[in-house]
C-alpha positions in Angstrom: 61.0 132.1 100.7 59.0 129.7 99.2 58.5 132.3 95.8 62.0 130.9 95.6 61.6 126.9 95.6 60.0 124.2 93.7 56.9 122.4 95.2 56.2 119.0 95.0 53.2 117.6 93.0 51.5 116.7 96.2 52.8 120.2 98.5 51.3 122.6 96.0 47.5 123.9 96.0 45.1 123.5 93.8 45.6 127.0 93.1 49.5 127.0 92.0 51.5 126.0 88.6 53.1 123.0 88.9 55.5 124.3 86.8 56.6 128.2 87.9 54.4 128.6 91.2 52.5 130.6 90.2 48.5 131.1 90.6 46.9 129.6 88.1 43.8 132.3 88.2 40.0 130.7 87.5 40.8 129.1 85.1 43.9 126.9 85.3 45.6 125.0 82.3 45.6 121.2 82.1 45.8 118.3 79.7 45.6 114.4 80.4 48.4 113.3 79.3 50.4 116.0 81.6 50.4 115.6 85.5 49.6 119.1 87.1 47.8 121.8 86.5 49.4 125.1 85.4 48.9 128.7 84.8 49.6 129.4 81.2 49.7 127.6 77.9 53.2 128.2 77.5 53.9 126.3 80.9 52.0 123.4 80.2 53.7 122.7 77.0 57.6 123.2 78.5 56.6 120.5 80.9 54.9 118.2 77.9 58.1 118.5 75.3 60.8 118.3 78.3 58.6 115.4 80.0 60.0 115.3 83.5 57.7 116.5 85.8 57.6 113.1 88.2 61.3 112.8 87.4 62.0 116.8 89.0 63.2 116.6 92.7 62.2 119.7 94.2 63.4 118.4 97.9 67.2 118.5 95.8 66.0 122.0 94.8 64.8 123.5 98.0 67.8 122.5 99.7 70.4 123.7 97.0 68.7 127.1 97.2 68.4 127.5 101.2 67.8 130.8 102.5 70.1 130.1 105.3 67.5 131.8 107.6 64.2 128.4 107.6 62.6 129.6 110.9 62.2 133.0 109.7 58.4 133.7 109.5 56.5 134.2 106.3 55.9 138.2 106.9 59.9 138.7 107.9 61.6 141.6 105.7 64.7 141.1 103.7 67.5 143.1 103.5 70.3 142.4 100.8 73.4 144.5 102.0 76.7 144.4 100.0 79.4 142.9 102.4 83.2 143.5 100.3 86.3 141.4 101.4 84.6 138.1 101.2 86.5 136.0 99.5 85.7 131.9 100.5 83.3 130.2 101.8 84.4 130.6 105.4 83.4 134.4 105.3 80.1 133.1 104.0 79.7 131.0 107.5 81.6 133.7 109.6 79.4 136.3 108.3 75.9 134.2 108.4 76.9 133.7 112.4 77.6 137.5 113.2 74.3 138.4 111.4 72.2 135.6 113.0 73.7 137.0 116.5 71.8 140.5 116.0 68.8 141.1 117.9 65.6 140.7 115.5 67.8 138.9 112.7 65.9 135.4 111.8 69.2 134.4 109.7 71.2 135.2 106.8 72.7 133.6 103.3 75.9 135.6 102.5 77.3 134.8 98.8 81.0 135.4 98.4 80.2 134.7 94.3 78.4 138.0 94.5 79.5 139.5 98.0 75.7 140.0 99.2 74.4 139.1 101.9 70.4 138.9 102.3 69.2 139.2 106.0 65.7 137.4 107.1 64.6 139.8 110.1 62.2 141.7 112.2 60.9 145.3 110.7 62.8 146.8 113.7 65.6 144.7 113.8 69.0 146.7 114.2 71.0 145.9 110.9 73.5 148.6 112.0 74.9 146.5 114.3 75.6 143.7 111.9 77.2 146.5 109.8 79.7 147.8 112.7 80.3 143.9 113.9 81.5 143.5 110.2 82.7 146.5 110.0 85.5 146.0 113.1 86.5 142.4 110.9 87.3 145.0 107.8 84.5 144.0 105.8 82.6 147.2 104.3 78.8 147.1 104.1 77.0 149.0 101.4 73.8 149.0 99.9 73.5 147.2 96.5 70.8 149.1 95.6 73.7 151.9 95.2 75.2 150.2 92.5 79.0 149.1 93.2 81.3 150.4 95.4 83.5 152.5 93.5 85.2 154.3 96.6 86.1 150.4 97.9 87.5 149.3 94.8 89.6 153.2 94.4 90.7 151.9 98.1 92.4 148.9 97.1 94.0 149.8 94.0 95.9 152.8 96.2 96.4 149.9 99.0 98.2 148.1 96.4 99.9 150.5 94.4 101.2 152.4 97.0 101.0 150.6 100.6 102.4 147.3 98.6 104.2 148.6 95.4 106.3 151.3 96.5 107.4 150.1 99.9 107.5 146.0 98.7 110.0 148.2 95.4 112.2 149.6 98.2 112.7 146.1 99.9 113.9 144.8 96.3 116.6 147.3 96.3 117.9 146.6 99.1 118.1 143.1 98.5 119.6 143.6 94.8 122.4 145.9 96.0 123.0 144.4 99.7 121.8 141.3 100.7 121.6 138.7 97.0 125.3 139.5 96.4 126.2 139.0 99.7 124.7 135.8 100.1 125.7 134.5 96.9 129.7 135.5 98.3 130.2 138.8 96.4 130.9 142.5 98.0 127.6 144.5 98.1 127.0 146.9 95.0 127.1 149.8 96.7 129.4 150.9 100.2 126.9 152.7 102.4 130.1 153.3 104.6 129.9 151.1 108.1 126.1 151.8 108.0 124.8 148.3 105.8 124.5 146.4 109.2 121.0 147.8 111.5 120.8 150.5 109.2 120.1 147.9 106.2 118.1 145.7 108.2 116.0 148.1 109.9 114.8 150.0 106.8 113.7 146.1 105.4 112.2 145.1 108.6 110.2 148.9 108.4 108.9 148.5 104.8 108.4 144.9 104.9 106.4 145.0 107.8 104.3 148.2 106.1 103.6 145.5 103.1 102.7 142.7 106.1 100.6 144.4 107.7 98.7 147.1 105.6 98.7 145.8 102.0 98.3 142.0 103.3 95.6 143.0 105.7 92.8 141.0 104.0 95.1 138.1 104.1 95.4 138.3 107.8 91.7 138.9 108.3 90.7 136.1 106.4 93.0 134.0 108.4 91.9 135.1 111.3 88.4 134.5 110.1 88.7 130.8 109.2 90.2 130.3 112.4 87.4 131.8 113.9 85.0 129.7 111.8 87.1 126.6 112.0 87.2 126.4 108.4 91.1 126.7 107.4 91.4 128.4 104.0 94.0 129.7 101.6 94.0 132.9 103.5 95.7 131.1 106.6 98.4 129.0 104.4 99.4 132.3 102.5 99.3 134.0 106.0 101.6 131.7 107.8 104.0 131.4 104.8 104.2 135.4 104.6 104.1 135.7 108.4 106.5 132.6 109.1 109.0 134.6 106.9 108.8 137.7 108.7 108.6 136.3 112.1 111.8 134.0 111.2 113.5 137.1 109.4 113.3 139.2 112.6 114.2 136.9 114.9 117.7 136.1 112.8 117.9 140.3 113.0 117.7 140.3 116.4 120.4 137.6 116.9 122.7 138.7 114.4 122.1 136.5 111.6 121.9 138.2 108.1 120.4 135.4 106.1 116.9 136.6 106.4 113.4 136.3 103.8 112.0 139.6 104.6 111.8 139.3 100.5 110.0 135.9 100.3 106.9 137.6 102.7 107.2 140.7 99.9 106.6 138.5 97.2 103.8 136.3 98.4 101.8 139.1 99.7 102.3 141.1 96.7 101.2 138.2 94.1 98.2 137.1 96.1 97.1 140.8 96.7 97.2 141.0 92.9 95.4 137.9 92.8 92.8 138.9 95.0 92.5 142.7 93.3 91.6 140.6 89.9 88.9 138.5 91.6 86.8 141.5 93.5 86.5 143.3 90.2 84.7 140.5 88.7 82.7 139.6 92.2 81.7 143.6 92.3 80.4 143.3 88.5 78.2 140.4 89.6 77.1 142.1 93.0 75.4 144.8 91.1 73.3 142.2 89.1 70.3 143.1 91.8 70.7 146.8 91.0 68.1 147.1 88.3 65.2 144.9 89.7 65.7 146.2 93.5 65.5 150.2 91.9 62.7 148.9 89.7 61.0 148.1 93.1 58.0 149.8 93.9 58.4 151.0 97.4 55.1 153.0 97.8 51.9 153.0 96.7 49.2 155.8 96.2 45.8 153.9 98.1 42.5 155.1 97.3 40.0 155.3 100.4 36.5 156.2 100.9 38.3 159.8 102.8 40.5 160.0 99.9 44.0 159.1 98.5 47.0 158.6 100.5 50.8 157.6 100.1 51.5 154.1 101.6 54.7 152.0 102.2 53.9 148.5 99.7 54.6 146.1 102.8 51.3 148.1 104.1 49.0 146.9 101.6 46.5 144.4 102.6 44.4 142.1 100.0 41.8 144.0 98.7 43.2 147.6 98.9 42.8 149.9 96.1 46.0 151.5 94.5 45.9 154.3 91.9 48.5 154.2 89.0 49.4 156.7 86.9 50.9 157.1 83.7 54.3 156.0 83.6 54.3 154.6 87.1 54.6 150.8 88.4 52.1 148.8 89.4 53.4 148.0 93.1 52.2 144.7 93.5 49.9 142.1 91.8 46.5 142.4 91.9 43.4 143.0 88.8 42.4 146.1 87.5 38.6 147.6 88.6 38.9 151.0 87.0 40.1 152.8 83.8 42.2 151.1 80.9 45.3 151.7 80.0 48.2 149.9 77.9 50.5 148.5 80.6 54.2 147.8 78.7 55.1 144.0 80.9 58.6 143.9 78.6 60.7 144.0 82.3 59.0 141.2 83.8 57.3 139.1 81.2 59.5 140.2 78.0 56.8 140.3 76.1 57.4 142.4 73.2 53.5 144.6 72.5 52.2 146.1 75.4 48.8 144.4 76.5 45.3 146.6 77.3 44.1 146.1 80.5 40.8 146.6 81.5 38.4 145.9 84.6 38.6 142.5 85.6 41.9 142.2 84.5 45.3 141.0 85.8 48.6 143.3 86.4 51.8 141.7 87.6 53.8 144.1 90.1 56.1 145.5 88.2 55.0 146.7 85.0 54.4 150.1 83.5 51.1 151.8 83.4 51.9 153.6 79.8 49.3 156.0 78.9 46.0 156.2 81.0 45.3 155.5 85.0 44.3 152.8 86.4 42.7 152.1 90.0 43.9 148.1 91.1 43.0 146.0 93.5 45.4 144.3 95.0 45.7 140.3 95.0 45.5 137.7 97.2 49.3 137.3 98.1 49.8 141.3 98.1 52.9 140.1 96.2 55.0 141.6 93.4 56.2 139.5 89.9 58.7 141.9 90.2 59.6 140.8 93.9 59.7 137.3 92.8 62.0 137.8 90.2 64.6 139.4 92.8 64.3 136.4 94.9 64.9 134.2 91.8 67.8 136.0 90.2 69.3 136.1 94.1 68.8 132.2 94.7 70.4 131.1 91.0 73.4 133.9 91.3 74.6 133.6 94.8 74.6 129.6 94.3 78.2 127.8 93.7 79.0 125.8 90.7 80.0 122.2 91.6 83.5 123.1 90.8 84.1 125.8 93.3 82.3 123.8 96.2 84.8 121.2 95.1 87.6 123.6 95.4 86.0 125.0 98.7 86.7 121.6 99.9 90.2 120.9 98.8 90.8 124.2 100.6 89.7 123.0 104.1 92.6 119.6 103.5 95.3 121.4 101.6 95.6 123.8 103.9 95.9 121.3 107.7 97.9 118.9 105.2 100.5 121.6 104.9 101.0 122.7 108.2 100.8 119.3 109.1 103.8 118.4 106.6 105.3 121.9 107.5 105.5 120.5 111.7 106.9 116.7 110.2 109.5 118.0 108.3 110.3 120.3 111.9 110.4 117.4 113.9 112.0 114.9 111.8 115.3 117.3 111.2 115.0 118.0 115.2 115.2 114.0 115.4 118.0 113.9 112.9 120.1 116.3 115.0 119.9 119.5 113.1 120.0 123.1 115.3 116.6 124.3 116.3 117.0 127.2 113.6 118.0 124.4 110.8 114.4 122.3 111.9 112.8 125.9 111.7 114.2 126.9 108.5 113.0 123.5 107.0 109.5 124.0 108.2 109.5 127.4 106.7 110.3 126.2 103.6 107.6 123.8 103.1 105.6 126.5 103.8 106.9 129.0 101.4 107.1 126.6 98.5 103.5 125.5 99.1 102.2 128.9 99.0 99.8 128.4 96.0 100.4 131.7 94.5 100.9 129.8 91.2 97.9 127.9 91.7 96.1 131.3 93.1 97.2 133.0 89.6 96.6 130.2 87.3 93.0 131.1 86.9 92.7 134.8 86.9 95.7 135.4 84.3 94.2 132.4 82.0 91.3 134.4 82.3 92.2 137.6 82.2 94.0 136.9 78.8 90.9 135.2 77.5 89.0 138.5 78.5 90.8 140.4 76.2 91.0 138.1 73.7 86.8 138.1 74.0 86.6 142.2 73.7 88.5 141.6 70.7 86.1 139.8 69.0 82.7 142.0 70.2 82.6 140.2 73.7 83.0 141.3 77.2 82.8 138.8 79.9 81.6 139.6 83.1 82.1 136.4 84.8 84.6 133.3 85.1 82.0 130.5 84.5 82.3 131.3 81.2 85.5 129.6 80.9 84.3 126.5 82.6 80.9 125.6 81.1 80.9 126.9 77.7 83.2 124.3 76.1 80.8 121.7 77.6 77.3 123.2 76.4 74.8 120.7 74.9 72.0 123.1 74.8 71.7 126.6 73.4 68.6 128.3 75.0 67.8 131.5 72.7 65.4 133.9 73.7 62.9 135.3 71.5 62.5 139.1 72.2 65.5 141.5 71.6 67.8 138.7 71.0 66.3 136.9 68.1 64.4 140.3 67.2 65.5 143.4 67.4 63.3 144.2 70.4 61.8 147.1 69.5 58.4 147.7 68.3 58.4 148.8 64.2 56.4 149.7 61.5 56.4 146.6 59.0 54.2 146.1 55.3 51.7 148.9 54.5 49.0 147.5 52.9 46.9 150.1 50.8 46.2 151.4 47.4 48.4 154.6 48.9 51.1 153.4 51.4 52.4 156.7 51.6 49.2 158.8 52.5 47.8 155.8 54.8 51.2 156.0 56.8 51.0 159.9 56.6 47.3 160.5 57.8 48.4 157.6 61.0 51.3 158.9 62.1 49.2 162.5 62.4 46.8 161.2 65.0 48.9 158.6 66.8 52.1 161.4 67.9 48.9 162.4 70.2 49.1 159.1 72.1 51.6 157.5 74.4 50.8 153.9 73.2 54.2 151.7 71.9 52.4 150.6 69.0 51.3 154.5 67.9 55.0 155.9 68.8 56.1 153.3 66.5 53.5 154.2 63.8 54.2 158.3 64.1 58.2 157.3 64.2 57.8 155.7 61.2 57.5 159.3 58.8 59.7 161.6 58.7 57.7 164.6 59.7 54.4 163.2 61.9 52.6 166.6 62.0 53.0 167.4 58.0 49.3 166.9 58.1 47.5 168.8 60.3 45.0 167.1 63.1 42.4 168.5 64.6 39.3 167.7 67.4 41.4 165.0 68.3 40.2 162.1 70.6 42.0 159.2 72.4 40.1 155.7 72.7 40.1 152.6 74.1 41.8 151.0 70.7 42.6 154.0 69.1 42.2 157.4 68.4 39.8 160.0 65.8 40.1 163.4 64.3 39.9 165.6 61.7 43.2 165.2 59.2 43.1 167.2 55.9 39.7 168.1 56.8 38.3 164.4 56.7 37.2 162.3 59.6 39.8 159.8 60.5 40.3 156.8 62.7 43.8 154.5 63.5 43.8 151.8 65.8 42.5 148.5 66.3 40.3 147.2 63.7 36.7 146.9 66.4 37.8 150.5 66.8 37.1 151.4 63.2 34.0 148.6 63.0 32.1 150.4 66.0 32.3 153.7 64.1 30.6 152.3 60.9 33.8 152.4 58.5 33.6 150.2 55.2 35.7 147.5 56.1 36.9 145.6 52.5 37.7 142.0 52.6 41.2 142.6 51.1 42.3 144.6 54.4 40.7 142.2 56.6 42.6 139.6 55.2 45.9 141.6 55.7 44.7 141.9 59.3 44.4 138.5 59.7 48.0 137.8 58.5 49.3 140.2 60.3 48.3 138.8 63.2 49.4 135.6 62.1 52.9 136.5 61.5 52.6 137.6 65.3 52.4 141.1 64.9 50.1 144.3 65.5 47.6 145.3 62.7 46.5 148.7 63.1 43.4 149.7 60.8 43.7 153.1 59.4 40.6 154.9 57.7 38.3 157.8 56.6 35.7 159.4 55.5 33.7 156.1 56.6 36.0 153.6 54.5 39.6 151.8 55.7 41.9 152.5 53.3 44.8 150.3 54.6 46.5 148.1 57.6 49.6 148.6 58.9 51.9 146.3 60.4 54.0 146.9 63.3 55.6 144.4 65.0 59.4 143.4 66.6 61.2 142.5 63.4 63.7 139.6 63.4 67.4 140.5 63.6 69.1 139.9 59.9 72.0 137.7 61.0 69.7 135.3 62.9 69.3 132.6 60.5 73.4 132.4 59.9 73.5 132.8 64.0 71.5 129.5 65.0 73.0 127.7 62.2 76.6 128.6 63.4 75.2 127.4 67.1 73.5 124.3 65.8 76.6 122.7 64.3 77.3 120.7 67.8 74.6 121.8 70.2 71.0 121.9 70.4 69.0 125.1 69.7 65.8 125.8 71.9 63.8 129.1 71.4 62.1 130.4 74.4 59.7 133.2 74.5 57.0 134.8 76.4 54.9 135.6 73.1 52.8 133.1 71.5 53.1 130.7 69.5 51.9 133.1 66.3 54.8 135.4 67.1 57.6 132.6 67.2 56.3 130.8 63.9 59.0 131.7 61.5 61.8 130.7 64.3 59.6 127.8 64.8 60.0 126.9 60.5 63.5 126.7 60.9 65.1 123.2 60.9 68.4 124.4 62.7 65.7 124.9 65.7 65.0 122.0 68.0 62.4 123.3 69.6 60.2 126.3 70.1 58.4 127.0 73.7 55.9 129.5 73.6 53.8 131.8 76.2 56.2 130.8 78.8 56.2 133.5 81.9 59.4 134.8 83.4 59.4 132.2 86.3 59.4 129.5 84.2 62.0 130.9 82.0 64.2 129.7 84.4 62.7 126.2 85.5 62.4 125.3 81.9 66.2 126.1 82.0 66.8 123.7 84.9 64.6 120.5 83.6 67.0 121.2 80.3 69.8 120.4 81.9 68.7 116.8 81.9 70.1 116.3 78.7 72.9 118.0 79.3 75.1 121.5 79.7 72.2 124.6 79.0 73.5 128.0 77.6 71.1 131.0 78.0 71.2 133.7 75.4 69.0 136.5 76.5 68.8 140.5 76.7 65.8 141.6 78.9 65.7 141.7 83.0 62.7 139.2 82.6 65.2 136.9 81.4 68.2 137.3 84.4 67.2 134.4 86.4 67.1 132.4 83.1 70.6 133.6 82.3 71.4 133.1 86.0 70.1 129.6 86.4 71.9 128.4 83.0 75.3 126.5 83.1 76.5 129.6 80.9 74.7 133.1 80.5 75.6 135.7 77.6 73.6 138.2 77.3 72.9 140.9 74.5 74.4 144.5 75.1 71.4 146.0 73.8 69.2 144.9 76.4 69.1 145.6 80.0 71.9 146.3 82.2 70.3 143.8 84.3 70.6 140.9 81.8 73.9 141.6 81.2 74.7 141.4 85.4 73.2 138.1 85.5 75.4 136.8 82.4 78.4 135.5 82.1 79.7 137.2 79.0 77.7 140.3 77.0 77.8 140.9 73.5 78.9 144.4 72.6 79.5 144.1 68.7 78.6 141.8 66.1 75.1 140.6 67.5 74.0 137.3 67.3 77.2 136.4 65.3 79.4 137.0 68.2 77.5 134.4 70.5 79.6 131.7 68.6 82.8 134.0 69.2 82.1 133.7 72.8 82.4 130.0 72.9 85.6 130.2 70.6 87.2 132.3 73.4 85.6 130.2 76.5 86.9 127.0 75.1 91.0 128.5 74.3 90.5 130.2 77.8 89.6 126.5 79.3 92.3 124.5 77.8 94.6 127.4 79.0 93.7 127.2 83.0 94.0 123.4 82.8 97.5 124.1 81.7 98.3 126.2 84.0 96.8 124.6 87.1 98.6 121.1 85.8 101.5 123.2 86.2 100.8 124.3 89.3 99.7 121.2 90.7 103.5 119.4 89.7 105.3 122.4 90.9 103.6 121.7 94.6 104.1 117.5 94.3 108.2 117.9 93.6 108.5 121.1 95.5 107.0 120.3 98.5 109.1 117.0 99.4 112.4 118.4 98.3 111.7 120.8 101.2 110.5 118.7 103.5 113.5 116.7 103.0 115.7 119.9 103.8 117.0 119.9 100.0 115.6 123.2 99.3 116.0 126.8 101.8 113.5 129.7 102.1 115.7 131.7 99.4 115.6 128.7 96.8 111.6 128.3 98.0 111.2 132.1 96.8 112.7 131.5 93.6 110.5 128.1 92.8 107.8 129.9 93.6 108.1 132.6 91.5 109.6 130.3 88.7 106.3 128.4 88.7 104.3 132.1 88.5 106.5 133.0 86.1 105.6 130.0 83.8 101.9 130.4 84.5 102.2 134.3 83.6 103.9 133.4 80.1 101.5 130.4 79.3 98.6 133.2 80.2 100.0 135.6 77.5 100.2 133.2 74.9 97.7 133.7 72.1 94.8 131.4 72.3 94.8 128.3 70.3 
C-alpha cells in the first residue's frame, strides 16, 4: 500500500511530504536550503538537522517492506488474520502460496515474527477457504482483532504436559529399570517375570509413538511443509533425527534386536517442543500489537443526506460526503470540519498532549476523538484514515526480519541438506568399508541424532528466558527477543516527549492571583460542567469542585459563564474573557504569555468584569527525567522527539545531556525520522503512546513506558513497569548480560556440532552415546542460562 512506502523526490506530487507522505494541505512547508516540500514544521526541520534526504533510498525501502500482494489494485480490502504454528520462514512462503491460490485473493505477506498474515483481496473473496486450507496443515486462524489466542496457547501447554510429559516419563522408566542396565551388562532392576521381552517393548513402542506423533505434531507438519515449499528447515532435521530413531527402533523390535533409541526420539521431541512452547508465547505477545489500533478502527460512519442521516460502512464513503460525530466518538476518516466546534483529543494518533479546537474549515485526522460538542465533517480527498495509516505502518516495521534472523533463515536452508547429505556419506562409506547394512544405518542415524540442534535450538530461549527474569526484577518486562540483540549496540536514544518525558497527563500548574485559592475555587465550579481535558484538569485540581455553587451556566467556544457566589464569572481562554468586556491587567497578561511559553495552557479566570488570575495547566515533566537522560547520555546519543511544538519542548531542549530536539513532528514521521537516524548508527525508541508504535517498531530497540498504551508496549521490545525513566538504563544492563550469555551458549553449541558430528560420521560414536552428547551439550547451555548475569 503505498501509505506504507517511501516515495522518491521525483515520484511524489506536488501535493505530498517528502518526508511522512503526507498531504501537505494549501499551504505546504518549504525552505531553500531543504530539497522538498513538506507538510509540517516539525517535518521540515527532522529532514534539515538529520540532512539526508538525497542520500534516503526509498527503492531499498519499498522493497524491504513488500506487501507480498503488488498487483493487488488500489481499492482491494485487507484482511490481517492470525495464522499460529508458524514458526520459519518457509511457513511464511507455504502460507503466502495457499492464500494467493483462493479465489478473489490478490496475495498475501504472512510474518512468522508476529504470526499474522495480511490478505490483499476482492470484497467477496472467500477467506474461509484459506482458513480450512490452513486449517487441514494444523495451522489455526483467528482474528487479531480478538486479542491472542488463549484457547491455542491452553492447547499446547496440555499437548505438552500431558501428550509429551506423562507418556515421554513412562518411556524413561522403562529404560531406567529395563533396558540402560541391560545394555550397560547388568540384570534389569526389577523381574517382571518372563514378560520384559514384547511386553517391555510394546509398551515403549506405544508411548513413544503417542510422544512422535501427537506432542511432535508441529515438528512433522513443519517438515512436511518445507518439503512442500522446498525450503528445508530445522523442522525436517529434528524430524528425521526423531523419526530415524523410531523407524530404526522398530524395525530392531520386529527382528529381535533389543538395542533400540525409542529414548533418543523422546528426548529430541520433548526439548524442541519446549523450545518451541517458549517461542510462541513471545510470537503471540507481539501478534496482538495490531489489537489496539484495528479496535480503535472506525468501521462505520453516521452520513448526513439532504433525506436525512444514515449508518454507513467507512469503505462506503466517497470524497465529499458528510459524516456526523458525536461526543466521544471517532472521526472515521480524514477530512475538515464544516459544522459545529468541538475539542477533538488527537493524543492516539498525533500524541499531542492538549486537545486542539476545531472549527469550520478545519482539519481532523481519522482517528481522533470528538470530546465535547458534534461536529458534521467532510470527508477528504483520499477518504483515508491517519488511523488506517498507522496500522499499515506499525504492520510493515513489526512483521519485518532483523538481518540476524534472515541470516539464520539462511543457514537453515544449508545446515539442514549438509546434514543429511553427511548423514547418507557416512551410510555409504561404512557400506564400502564392509560393515552390515544395520551397522551403515546405525552410523547414519547417529550423525543425525548428534546434529539435532536442540542445544543450538535452546541456547537462545533459556539465555533469554533468564535475562527476562532478571529484567522483571529490576522494573522491566520484555516482550520481545530483539532486546537482547540490539541494545548492547545502541548509538542513539530516541525519547519521546509526551508521557514519557512528561507524565502525560494534562495538570493544573502555577496559579497566578492575588487569591490562588478562591481563583482555583470559583474555576473548578464552572469547568466540572464541561467535558474539555483542559477544564477536567482545572475542576480535578480542588478537592470539592461544587463547594461553590453555579448557576445560569453556559458553555462556549473557549470557555464557559455563570453565576458563582452570586457574581458573574467567566474561565477559559483569554479572547473568551476579552469579548465579554473583563478588565484584563497587564500582570496576568504577562503570566499568559509565559504560560504559553513554557508550552502550556493558560486559562483566564474572572469576575464581576475584572480577571483576577491565570491558571496554568499543562503536562508536567516527570521528576527523575533530568537523572534519566543523563544516565542514557553517558555512551549514546539522546534525541527528543515530539509532536508538540517547539514552546512545549524548550526546557528538554536547555538541557546539554540532549543532542537534539525535533519538534511538531506527526506520527508518520515519527518513524522515518527513526529510520534516517540509523545512519549514524544503532536507534533505541523510548515511547508510551499508540501514536508512537511504529516508531518503537521501526527502531533497532523499542521499550516502551507501562503507563501508556497497551499498544506501545505491543510494538516494544521491553516495557517498563516500575521505576520510570530510571529503569530504561536497567533495561540495557539486562539486554547487554543477556547478549554476552547467548553468544556463550551458541559458541557452545556451535563446537559441540564441529567434534560431534565427525566422531559420528566416522562410526566412533552410536545412537545411545549421540543421546547422551546431546543432552550433555543442553545440559551445559541450561546451567550457563541460570547463571546470574554478569
Amino acid at each position: 500500500m503505498s501509505a506504507t512506502t517511501v516515495p522518491s523526490d521525483s515520484e511524489r506530487s506536488p501535493e505530498e511530504c517528502t518526508l511522512c507522505g503526507l498531504a501537505t494541505g494549501d499551504a505546504p512547508v518549504a525552505d531553500e536550503a531543504v530539497p522538498g516540500t513538506y507538510c509540517c514544521r516539525g517535518c521540515l526541520e527532522v529532514a534539515r538537522s538529520l540532512d539526508d534526504v538525497e542520500a534516503a533510498d526509498p527503492e531499498a525501502a519499498a522493497d524491504e517492506l513488500d506487501t507480498g500482494a503488488e498487483d493487488a489494485p488500489d481499492d482491494a480490502d485487507h484482511t490481517f488474520l492470525a495464522v499460529e504454528g508458524m514458526h520459519c520462514a518457509t511457513c511464511e512462503t507455504f502460507i503466502e502460496s495457499v492464500a494467493a491460490d483462493a479465489d478473489g485473493v490478490y496475495g498475501a505477506q504472512a510474518s512468522y515474527a508476529t504470526d499474522v498474515v495480511r490478505v490483499a483481496h476482492e470484497e467477496a473473496a472467500d477467506l474461509d477457504a484459506v482458513e480450512a486450507t490452513l486449517d487441514r496443515y494444523g495451522y489455526a486462524v483467528t482474528d487479531p482483532e480478538s486479542g491472542t489466542d488463549e484457547d491455542g496457547a491452553d492447547a499446547q501447554v496440555v499437548r505438552f504436559l500431558l501428550g509429551g510429559g506423562m507418556f515421554g516419563m513412562m518411556v524413561m522408566v522403562w529404560y531406567a529399570l529395563f533396558l540402560y542396565p541391560s545394555y550397560l551388562g547388568y540384570e534389569p532392576f526389577v523381574d517382571l517375570g518372563g514378560f520384559d521381552g514384547l511386553y517391555l517393548f510394546g509398551n515403549v513402542w506405544l508411548m513413544t509413538s503417542i510422544v512422535l506423533f501427537y506432542t511432535g505434531y508441529p515438528l512433522l507438519r513443519g517438515a512436511v511443509v518445507s518439503l512442500r515449499a522446498g525450503q528445508p528447515n530445522m523442522d525436517l532435521l529434528v524430524s528425521l533425527a526423531a523419526a530415524s530413531s523410531y523407524l530404526y527402533s522398530s524395525v530392531a523390535v520386529a527382528v529381535g534386536r533389543t538395542h533400540v533409541y525409542f529414548d533418543v526420539t523422546v528426548a529430541i521431541v520433548l526439548v524442541v517442543t519446549l523450545g518451541n512452547y517458549y517461542e510462541d508465547r513471545i510470537k503471540r505477545r507481539a501478534a496482538s500489537g495490531l489489537s489496539e489500533l484495528t479496535s480503535a478502527r472506525v468501521r462505520e460512519a453516521t452520513r448526513v443526506t439532504d433525506d436525512g442521516d444514515e449508518t454507513v460502512h467507512v469503505a462506503d464513503l466517497a470524497p465529499g460526503d458528510r459524516v456526523l460525530v458525536r461526543p466521544g466518538e471517532r472521526v472515521p476518516v480524514d477530512g475538515e470540519v464544516v459544522e459545529g466546534t468541538a475539542a477533538v483529543d488527537e493524543s492516539l494518533v498525533t500524541g499531542e498532549s492538549v486537545p486542539e479546537t476545531r472549527r469550520p474549515g478545519d482539519r481532523v485526522l481519522g482517528g481522533t476523538v470528538v470530546t465535547d460538542d458534534p461536529v458534521v465533517v467532510a470527508v477528504g480527498e483520499d477518504a483515508d484514515s491517519t488511523l488506517d495509516r498507522l496500522v499499515d505502518l506499525l504492520w510493515e516495521v513489526q512483521s519485518s526480519r532483523s538481518g540476524v534472523q534472515r541470516l539464520a533463515d539462511r543457514l537453515a536452508t544449508l545446515f539442514v541438506p549438509t546434514v543429511l547429505a553427511l548423514a547418507l556419506v557416512a551410510t555409504g562409506w561404512h557400506l564400502l568399508g564392509g560393515a552390515t547394512v544395520a551397522d551403515a544405518l546405525l552410523a547414519g542415524l547417529t550423525v543425525l541424532i548428534v546434529s539435532c540442534p536442540c542445544a543450538l535450538g535452546l541456547a537462545t530461549p533459556l539465555a533469554v528466558a533468564s535475562g527476562v527474569r532478571e529484567a522483571v526484577d529490576r522494573g522491566v518486562v520484555v516482550t520481545s527477543e530483539a532486546i537482547f540483540e540490539g541494545a548492547p549496540e545502541v548509538d542513539v536514544v530516541v525519547l519521546d516527549k509526551t508521557g514519557t518525558l512528561t507524565d502525560g497527563e494534562m495538570t493544573v500548574g502555577e496559579v497566578v492571583a492575588d487569591d490562588p485559592e478562591a481563583v482555583l475555587s470559583r474555576a473548578a465550579a464552572l469547568e466540572r460542567f464541561s467535558a474539555h481535558p483542559v477544564a477536567e484538569a482545572v475542576a480535578s485540581a480542588v478537592e470539592d469542585p461544587a463547594a461553590l455553587a453555579a448557576e445560569s451556566v453556559e458553555s462556549h467556544d473557549r470557555g464557559v459563564t455563570g453565576a458563582v457566589a452570586g457574581e458573574g464569572t467567566a474561565v477559559g481562554h483569554p479572547s473568551l474573557l476579552e469579548g465579554r468586556g473583563f478588565a484584563f491587567p497587564d500582570e496576568y497578561r504577562a503570566a499568559v504569555a509565559d504560560v504559553r511559553e513554557s508550552g502550556g495552557v493558560a486559562v483566564a479566570v474572572g469576575w464581576a468584569g475584572r480577571v483576577r488570575g491565570v491558571v496554568a495547566v499543562g503536562d508536567a515533566p516527570r521528576p527523575e527525567w533530568e537523572r534519566a537522560v543523563a544516565d542514557l547520555s553517558a555512551d549514546r546519543e539522546v534525541v527528543v522527539l515530539t509532536g508538540d511544538d517547539e514552546r512545549a519542548a524548550a526546557a528538554f531542549e536547555a538541557n546539554p545531556e540532549v543532542s537534539e530536539v525535533f519538534a511538531g513532528v506527526p506520527p508518520e514521521a515519527k518513524a522515518e525520522t527513526v529510520e534516517r537516524l540509523k545512519a549514524r548508527g544503532t536507534v533505541a525508541m523510548v515511547g508510551d503512546g499508540s501514536n508512537d508504535a511504529p516508531a518503537l517498531a521501526a527502531a533497532d530497540v523499542g521499550i516502551a513506558l507501562a503507563s501508556g498504551t497497551d499498544l506501545a508496549g505491543d510494538a516494544a521490545d521491553a516495557v517498563v513497569v516500575d521505576g520510570g525513566l530510571d529503569a530504561v538504563a536497567e533495561a540495557f544492563a539486562v539486554a547487554a548480560g543477556t547478549s554476552r550469555r547467548i553468544r556463550r551458549n551458541l559458541g557452545w553449541a556451535f563446537l559441540y556440532n564441529a567434534v560431534a558430528v565427525p566422531l559420528a560420521a566416522l562410526g566412533l560414536l552410536n545412537p545411545l552415546f549421540a543421546a547422551v552428547a546431546m543432552g550433555a551439550s543442553s545440559l551445559l547451555v541450561v546451567a550457563n542460562s541460570a547463571r546470574p548475569l554478569d
